[in-house]
Backbone atoms as SQL, in Angstrom:
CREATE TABLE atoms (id INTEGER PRIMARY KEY, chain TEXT, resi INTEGER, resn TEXT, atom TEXT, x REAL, y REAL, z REAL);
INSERT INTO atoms VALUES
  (1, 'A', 1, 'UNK', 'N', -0.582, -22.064, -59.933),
  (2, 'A', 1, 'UNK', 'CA', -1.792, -21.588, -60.558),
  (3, 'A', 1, 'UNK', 'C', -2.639, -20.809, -59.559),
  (4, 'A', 2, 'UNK', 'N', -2.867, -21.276, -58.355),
  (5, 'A', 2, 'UNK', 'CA', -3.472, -20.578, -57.255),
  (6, 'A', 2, 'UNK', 'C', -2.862, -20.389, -56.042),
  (7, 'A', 3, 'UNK', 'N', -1.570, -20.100, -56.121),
  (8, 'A', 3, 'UNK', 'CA', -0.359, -19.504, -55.214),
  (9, 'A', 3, 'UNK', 'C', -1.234, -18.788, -54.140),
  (10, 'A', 4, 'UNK', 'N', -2.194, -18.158, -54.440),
  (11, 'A', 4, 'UNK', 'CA', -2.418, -17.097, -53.340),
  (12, 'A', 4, 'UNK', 'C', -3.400, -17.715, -52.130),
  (13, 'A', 5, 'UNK', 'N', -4.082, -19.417, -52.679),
  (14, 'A', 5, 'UNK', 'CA', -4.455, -19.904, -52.023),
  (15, 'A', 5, 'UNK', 'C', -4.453, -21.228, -51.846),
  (16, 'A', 6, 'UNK', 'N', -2.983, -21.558, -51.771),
  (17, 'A', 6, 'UNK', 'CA', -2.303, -22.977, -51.926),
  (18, 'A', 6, 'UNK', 'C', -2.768, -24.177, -50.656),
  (19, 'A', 7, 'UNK', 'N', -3.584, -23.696, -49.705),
  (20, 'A', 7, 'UNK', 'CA', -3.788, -24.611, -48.703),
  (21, 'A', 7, 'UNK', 'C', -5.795, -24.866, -49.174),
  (22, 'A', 8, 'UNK', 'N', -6.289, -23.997, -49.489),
  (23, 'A', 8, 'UNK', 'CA', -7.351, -24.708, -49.652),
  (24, 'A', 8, 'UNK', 'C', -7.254, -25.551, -51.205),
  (25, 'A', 9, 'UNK', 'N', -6.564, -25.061, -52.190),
  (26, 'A', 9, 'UNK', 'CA', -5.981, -26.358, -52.809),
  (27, 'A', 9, 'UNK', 'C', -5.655, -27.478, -52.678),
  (28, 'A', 10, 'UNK', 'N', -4.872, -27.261, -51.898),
  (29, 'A', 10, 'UNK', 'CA', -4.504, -28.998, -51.371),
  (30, 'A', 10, 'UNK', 'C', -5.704, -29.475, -50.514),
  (31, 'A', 11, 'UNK', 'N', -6.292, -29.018, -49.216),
  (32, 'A', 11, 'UNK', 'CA', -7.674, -29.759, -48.792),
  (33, 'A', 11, 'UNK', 'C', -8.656, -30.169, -50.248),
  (34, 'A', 12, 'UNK', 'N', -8.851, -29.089, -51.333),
  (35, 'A', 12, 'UNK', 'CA', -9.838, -29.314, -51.858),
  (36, 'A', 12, 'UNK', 'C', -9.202, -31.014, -53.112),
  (37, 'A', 13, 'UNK', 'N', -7.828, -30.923, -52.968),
  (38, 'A', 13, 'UNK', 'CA', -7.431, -32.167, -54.118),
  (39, 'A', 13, 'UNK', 'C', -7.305, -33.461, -52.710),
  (40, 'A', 14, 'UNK', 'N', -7.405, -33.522, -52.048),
  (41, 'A', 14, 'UNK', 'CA', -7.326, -34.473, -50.751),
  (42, 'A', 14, 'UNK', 'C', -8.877, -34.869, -50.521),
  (43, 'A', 15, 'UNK', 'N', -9.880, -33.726, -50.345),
  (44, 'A', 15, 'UNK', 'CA', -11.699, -33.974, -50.399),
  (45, 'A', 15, 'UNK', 'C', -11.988, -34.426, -51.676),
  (46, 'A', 16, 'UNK', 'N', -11.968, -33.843, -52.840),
  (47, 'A', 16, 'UNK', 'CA', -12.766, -33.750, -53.456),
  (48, 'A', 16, 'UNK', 'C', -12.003, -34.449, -55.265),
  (49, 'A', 17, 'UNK', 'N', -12.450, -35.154, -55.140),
  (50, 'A', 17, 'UNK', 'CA', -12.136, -35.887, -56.693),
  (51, 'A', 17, 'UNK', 'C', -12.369, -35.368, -57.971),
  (52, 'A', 18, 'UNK', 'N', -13.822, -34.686, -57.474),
  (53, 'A', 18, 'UNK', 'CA', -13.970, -34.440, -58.694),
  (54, 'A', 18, 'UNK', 'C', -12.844, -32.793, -58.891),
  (55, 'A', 19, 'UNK', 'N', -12.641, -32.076, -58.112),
  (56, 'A', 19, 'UNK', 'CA', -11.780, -31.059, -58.243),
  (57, 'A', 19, 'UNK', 'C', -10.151, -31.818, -58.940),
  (58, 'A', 20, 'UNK', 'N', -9.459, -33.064, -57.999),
  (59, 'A', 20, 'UNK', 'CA', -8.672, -33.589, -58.040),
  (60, 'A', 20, 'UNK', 'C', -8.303, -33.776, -59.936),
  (61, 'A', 21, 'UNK', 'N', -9.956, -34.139, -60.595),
  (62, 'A', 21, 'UNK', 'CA', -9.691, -34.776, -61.531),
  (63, 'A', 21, 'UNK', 'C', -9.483, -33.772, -62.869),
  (64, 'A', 22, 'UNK', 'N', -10.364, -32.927, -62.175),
  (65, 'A', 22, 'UNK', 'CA', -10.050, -30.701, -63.470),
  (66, 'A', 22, 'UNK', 'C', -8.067, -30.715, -62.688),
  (67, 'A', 23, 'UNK', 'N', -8.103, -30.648, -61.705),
  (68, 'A', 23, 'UNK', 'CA', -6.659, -30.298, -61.398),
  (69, 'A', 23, 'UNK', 'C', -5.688, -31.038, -62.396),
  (70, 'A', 24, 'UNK', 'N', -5.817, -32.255, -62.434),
  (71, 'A', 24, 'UNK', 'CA', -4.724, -33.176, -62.944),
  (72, 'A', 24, 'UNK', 'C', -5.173, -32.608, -64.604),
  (73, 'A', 25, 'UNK', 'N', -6.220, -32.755, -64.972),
  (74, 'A', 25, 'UNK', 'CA', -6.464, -32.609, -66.446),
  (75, 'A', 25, 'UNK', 'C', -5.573, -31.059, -66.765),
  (76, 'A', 26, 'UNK', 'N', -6.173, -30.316, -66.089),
  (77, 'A', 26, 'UNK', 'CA', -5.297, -29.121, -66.468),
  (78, 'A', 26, 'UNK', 'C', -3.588, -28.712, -66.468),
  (79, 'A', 27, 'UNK', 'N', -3.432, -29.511, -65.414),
  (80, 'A', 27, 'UNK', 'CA', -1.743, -30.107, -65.844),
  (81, 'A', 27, 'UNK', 'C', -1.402, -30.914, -66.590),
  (82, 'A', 28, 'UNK', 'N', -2.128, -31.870, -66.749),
  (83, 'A', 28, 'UNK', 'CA', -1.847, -32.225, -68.313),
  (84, 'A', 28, 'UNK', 'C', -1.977, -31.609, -69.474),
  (85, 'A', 29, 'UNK', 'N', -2.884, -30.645, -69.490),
  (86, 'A', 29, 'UNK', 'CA', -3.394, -29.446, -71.087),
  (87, 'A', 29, 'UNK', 'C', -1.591, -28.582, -70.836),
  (88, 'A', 30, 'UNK', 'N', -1.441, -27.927, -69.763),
  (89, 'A', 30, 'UNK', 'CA', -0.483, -27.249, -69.746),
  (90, 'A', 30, 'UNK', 'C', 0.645, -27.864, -69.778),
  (91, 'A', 31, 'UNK', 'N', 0.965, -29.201, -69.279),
  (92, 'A', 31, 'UNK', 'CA', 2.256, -29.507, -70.134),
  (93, 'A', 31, 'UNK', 'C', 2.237, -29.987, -71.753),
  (94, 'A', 32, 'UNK', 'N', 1.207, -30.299, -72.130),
  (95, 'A', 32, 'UNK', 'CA', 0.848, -30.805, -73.879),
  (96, 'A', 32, 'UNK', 'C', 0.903, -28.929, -74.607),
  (97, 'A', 33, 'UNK', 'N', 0.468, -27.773, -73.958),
  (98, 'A', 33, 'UNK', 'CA', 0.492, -26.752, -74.967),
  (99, 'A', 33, 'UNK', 'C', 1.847, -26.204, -74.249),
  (100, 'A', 34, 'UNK', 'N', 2.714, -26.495, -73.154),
  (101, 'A', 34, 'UNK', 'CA', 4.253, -25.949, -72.976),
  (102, 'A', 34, 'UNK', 'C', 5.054, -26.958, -73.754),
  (103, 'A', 35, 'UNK', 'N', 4.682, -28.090, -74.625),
  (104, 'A', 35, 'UNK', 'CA', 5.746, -29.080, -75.274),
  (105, 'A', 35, 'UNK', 'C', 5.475, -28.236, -76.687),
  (106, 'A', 36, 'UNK', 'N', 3.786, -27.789, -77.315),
  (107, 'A', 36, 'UNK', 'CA', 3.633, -27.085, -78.698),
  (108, 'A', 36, 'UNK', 'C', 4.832, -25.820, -78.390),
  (109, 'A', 37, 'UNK', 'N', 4.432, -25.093, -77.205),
  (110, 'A', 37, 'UNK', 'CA', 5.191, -24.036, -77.590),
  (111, 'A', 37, 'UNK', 'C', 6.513, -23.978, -77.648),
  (112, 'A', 38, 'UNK', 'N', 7.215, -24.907, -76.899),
  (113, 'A', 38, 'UNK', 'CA', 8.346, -25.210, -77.092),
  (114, 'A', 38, 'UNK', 'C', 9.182, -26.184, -78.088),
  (115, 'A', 39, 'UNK', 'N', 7.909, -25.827, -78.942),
  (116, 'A', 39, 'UNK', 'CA', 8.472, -26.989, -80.232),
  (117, 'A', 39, 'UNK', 'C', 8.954, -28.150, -80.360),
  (118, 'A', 40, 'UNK', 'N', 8.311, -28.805, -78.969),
  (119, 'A', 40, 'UNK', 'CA', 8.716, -30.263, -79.120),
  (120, 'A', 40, 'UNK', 'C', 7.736, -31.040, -80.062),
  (121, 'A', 41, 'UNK', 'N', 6.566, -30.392, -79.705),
  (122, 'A', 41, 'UNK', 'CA', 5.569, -30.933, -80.524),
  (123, 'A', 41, 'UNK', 'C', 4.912, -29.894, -82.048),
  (124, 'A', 42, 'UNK', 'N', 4.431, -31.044, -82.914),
  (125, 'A', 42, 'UNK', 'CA', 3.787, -29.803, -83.438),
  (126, 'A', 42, 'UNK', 'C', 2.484, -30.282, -83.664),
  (127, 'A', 43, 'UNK', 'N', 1.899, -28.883, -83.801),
  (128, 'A', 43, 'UNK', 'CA', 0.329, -29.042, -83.792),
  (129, 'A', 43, 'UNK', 'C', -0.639, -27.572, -84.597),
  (130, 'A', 44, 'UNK', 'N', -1.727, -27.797, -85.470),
  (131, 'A', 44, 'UNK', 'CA', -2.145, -26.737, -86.004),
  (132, 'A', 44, 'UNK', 'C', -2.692, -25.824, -84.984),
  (133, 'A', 45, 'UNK', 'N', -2.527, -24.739, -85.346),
  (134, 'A', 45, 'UNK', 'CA', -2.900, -23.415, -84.691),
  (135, 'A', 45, 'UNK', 'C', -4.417, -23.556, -83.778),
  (136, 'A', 46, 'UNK', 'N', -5.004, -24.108, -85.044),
  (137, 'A', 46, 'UNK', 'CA', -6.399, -24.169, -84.223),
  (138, 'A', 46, 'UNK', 'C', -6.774, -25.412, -83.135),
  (139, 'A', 47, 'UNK', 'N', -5.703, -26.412, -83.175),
  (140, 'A', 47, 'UNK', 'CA', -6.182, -27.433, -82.401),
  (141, 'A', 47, 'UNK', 'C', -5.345, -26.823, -81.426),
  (142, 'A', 48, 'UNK', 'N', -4.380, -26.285, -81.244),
  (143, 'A', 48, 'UNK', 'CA', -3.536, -25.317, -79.829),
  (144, 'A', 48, 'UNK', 'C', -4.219, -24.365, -79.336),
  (145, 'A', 49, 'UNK', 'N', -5.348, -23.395, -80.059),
  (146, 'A', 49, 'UNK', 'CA', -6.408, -22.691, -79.478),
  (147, 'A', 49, 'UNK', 'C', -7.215, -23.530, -78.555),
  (148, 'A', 50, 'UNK', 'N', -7.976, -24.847, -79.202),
  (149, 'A', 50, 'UNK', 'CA', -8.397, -25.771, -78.558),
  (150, 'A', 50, 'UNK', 'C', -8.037, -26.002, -77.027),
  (151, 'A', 51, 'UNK', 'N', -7.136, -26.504, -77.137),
  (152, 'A', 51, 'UNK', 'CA', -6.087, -26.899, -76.042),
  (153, 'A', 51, 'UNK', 'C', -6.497, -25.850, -75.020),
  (154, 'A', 52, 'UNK', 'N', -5.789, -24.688, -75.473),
  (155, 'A', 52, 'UNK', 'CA', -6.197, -23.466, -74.002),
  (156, 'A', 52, 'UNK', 'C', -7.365, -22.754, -73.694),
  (157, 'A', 53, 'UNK', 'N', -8.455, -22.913, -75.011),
  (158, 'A', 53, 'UNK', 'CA', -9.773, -22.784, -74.475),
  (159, 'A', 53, 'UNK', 'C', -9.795, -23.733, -73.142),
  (160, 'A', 54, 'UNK', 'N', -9.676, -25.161, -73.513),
  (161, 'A', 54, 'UNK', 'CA', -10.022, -26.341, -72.384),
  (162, 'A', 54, 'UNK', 'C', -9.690, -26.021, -71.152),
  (163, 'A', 55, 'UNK', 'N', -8.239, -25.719, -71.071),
  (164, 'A', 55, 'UNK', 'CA', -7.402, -25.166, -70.112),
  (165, 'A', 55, 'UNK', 'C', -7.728, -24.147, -69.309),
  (166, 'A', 56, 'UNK', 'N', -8.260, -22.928, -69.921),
  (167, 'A', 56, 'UNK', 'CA', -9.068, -22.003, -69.370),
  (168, 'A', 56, 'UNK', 'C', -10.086, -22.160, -68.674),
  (169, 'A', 57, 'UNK', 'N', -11.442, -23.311, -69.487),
  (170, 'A', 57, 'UNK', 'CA', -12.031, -23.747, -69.038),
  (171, 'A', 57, 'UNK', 'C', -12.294, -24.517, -67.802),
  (172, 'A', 58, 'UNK', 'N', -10.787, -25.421, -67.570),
  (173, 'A', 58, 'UNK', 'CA', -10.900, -26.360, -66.448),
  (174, 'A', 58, 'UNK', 'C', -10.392, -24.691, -65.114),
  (175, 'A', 59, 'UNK', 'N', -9.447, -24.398, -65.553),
  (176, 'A', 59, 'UNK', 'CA', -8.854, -23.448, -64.317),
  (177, 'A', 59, 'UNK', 'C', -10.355, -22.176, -64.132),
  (178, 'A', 60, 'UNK', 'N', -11.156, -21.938, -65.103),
  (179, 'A', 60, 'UNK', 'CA', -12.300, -21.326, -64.216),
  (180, 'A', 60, 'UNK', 'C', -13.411, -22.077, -63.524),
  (181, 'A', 61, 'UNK', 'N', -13.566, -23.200, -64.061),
  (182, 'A', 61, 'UNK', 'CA', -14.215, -24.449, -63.082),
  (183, 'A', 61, 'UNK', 'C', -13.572, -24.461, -61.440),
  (184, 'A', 62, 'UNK', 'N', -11.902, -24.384, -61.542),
  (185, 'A', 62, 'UNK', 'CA', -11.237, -24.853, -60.264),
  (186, 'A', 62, 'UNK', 'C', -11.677, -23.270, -59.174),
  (187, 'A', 63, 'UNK', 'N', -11.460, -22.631, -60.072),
  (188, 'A', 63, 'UNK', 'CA', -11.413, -20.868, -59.805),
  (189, 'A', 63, 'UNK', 'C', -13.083, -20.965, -58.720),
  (190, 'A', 64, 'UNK', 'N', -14.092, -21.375, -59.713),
  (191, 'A', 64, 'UNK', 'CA', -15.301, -21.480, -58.755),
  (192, 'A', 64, 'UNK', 'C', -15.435, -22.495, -57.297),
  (193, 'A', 65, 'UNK', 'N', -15.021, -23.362, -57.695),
  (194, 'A', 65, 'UNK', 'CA', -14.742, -24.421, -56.759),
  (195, 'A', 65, 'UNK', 'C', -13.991, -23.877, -55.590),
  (196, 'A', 66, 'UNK', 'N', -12.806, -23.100, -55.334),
  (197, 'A', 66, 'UNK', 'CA', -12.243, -22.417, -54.571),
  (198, 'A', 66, 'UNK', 'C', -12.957, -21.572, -54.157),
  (199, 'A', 67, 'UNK', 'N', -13.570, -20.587, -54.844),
  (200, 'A', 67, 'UNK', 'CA', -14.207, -19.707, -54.091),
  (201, 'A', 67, 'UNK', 'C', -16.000, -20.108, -53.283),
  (202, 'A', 68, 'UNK', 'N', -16.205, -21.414, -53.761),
  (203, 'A', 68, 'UNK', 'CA', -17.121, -21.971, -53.284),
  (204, 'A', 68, 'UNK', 'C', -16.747, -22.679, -51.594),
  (205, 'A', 69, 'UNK', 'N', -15.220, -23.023, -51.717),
  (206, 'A', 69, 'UNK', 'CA', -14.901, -23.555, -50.234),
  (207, 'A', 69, 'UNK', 'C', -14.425, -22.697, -49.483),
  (208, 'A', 70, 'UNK', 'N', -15.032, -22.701, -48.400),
  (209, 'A', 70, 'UNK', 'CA', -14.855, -22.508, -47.140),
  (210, 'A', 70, 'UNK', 'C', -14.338, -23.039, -45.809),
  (211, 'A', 71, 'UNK', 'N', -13.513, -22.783, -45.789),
  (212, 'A', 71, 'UNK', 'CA', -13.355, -23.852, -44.471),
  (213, 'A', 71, 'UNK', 'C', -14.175, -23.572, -43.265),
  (214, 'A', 72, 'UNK', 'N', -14.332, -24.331, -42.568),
  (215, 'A', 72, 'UNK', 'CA', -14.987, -24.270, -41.443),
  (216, 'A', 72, 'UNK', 'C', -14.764, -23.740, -40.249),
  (217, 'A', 73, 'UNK', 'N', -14.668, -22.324, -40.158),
  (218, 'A', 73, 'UNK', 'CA', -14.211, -21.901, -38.525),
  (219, 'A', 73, 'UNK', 'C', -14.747, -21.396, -37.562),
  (220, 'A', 74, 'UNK', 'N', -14.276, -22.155, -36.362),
  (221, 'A', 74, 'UNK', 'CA', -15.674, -21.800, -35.020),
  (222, 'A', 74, 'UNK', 'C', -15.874, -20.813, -34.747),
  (223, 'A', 75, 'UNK', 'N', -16.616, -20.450, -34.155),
  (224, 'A', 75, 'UNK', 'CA', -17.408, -18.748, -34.172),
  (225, 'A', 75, 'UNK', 'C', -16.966, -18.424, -32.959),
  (226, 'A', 76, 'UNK', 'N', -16.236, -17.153, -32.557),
  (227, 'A', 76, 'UNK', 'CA', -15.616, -16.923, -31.263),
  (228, 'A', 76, 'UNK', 'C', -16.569, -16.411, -30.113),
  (229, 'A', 77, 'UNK', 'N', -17.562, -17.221, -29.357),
  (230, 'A', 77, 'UNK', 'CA', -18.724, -17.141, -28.884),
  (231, 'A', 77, 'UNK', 'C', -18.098, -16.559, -27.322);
């Protein structure tokens, strides 16, 4: 999901819980709407919109959160 910045990912699911807890939720939305689309499950149209509104929702939450961390690096004095 954020390949391009896979290490402050992992610090931020190791710090921060509450990130930890949008992370896990959103892998859970995305494997529940990859089982609809793959027809394991079924489900009405509009409660599968549902689903990836949420989904969207949690991954632009994570999206801010990332660009909110910084890591900390010493200043080359």
């Amino acid at each position: 999901m954020f390949e391009f910045d896979q290490s402050a990912v992992d610090a931020l699911l190791v710090d921060s819980a509450k990130f930890r807890r949008i992370y896990d939720k959103h892998a859970s939305l995305k494997l529940q709407i990859s089982g609809v689309n793959g027809r394991k499950v079924g489900m009405k149209p509009a409660d599968l919109e549902g689903l990836k509104k949420a989904k969207l929702l949690l991954k632009d939450q994570m999206a801010g959160m990332l660009k909110d961390f910084r890591p900390v690096v010493p200043s080359a004095s």
